[in-house]
N, C-alpha and C positions, 0 to 999 in steps of 0.2 A: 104459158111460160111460167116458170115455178119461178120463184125468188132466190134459189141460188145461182139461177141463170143468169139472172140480173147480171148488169155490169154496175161496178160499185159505185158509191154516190163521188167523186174527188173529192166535196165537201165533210165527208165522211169517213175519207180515210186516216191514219194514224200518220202524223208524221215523221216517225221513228223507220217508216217503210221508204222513207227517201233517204237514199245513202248520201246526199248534202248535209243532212243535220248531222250523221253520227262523224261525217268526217268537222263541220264545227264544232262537235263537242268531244269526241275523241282525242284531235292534238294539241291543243289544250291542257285536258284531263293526263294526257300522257306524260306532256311537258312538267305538270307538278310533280305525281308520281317521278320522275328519272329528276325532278330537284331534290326529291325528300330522299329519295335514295343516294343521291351523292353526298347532302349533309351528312345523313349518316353512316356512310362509308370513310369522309374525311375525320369525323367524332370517333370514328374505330380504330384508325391508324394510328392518334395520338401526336404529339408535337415534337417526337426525337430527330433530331436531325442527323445526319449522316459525319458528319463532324461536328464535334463535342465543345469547340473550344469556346471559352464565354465570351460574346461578339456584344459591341458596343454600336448606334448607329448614331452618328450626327449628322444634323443637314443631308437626310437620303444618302449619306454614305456610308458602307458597314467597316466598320474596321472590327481589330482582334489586337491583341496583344503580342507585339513582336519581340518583345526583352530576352523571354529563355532563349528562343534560337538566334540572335545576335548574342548570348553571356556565349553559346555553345561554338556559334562559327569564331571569337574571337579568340578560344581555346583553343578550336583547332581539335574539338571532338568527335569521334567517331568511334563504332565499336560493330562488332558483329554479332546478329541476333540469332541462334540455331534453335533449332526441334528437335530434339532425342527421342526415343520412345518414354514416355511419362515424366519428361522434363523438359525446361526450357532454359536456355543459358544465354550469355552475352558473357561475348572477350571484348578487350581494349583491342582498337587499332588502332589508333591515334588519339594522342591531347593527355593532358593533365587528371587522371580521375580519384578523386576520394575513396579506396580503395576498400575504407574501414568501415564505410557506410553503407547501408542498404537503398536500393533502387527502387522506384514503381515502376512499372511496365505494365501499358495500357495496350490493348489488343480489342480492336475496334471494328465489329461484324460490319459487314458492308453495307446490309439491310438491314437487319432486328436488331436495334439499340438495346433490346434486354437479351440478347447472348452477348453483349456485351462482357468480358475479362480483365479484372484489373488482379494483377499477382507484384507482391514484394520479393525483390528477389535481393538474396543475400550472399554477404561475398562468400564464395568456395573455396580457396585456399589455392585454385589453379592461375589466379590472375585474374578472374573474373565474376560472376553474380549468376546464380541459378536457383530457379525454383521446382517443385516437385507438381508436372502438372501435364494429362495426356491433351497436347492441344489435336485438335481435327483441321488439316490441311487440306481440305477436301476442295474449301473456298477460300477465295484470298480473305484474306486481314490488313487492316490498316495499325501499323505498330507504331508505341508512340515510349519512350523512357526519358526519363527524371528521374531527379537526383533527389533525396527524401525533403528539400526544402523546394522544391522546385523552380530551380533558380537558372538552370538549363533543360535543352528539352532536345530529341533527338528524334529524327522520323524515317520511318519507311513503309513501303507497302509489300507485302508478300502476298505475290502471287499463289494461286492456288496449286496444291502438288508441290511448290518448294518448299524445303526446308532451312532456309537458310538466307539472309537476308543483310545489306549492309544498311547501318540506322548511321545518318547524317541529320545537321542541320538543314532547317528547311530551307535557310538564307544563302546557305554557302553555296558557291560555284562549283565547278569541278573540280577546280587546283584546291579550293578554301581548307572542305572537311577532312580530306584524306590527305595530306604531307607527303609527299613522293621519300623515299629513303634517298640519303645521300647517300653518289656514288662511291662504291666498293677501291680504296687505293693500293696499289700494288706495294709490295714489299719492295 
């Protein structure tokens, strides 16, 4: 009998040949690998959050600042935000507005905090505020305008494919933001 014939010594074999050891050292070994991989897939994403607004937390509770949209539902403001081709406008529908002054309008990507949009928009002589700018409606937008002190604040979402969107407070009800017209009296 030659000695490859042999059958091998058990004392003598490798124990890398029992698939018990690589299954204890493989999940394990797996498990860190898919932790270092999630650190650094959280460290690449970055800290933007999907809404912007500066949020305060007391006692595990998060609050935000409700002032502009109560100065905005107490007005009784609302306005209509359009998409042109290579512009963007807002008219008054309702409330009180500073006519003379310029607007910020914030346009807020749903996911990538750096396609982020902020445009001033100025008044245009129509009644209204418009800047010169081709927005992509491909995907919605979260739309937000202020008044250049930011003392009111006005919101909507625009869905993807519209053009055209009504910006209310975010406080007001249905009746609040928009003012029904009194009815029409006969002669």
């Amino acid at each position: 009998m030659s000695r490859d014939d042999m059958p091998a010594d058990p004392k003598r074999q490798s124990p890398w040949r029992n698939p018990m050891v690589w299954l204890m050292v493989g999940f394990p070994l797996a498990a860190v690998v898919a932790g270092i991989a999630t650190v650094f897939i959280a460290i690449d994403a970055g800290g933007s959050d999907a809404i912007p607004d500066d949020v305060r937390r007391t006692a595990q509770i998060q609050t935000t600042e409700l002032g502009p949209d109560e100065r905005a539902a107490e007005r009784k403001l609302a306005a209509v935000f359009s998409v042109q081709e290579g512009a963007v406008e807002v008219l008054v529908a309702t409330g009180d507005f500073d006519r003379g002054h310029p607007l910020k309008l914030s346009l807020l990507h749903p996911v990538d905090a750096a396609q982020d949009i902020a445009l001033t928009l100025q008044p245009n002589g129509r009644g209204g505020w418009s800047a010169t700018h081709a927005l992509d409606v491909g995907h919605a937008w979260r739309v937000q305008l202020l008044d250049d002190a930011g003392t009111w604040r006005l919101l909507a979402r625009l869905p993807a494919g519209q053009r055209g969107v009504l910006l209310r407070p975010s406080l007001a009800g249905d009746d609040d933001a928009v003012a029904t017209p009194p009815p029409a009296k006969a002669p």
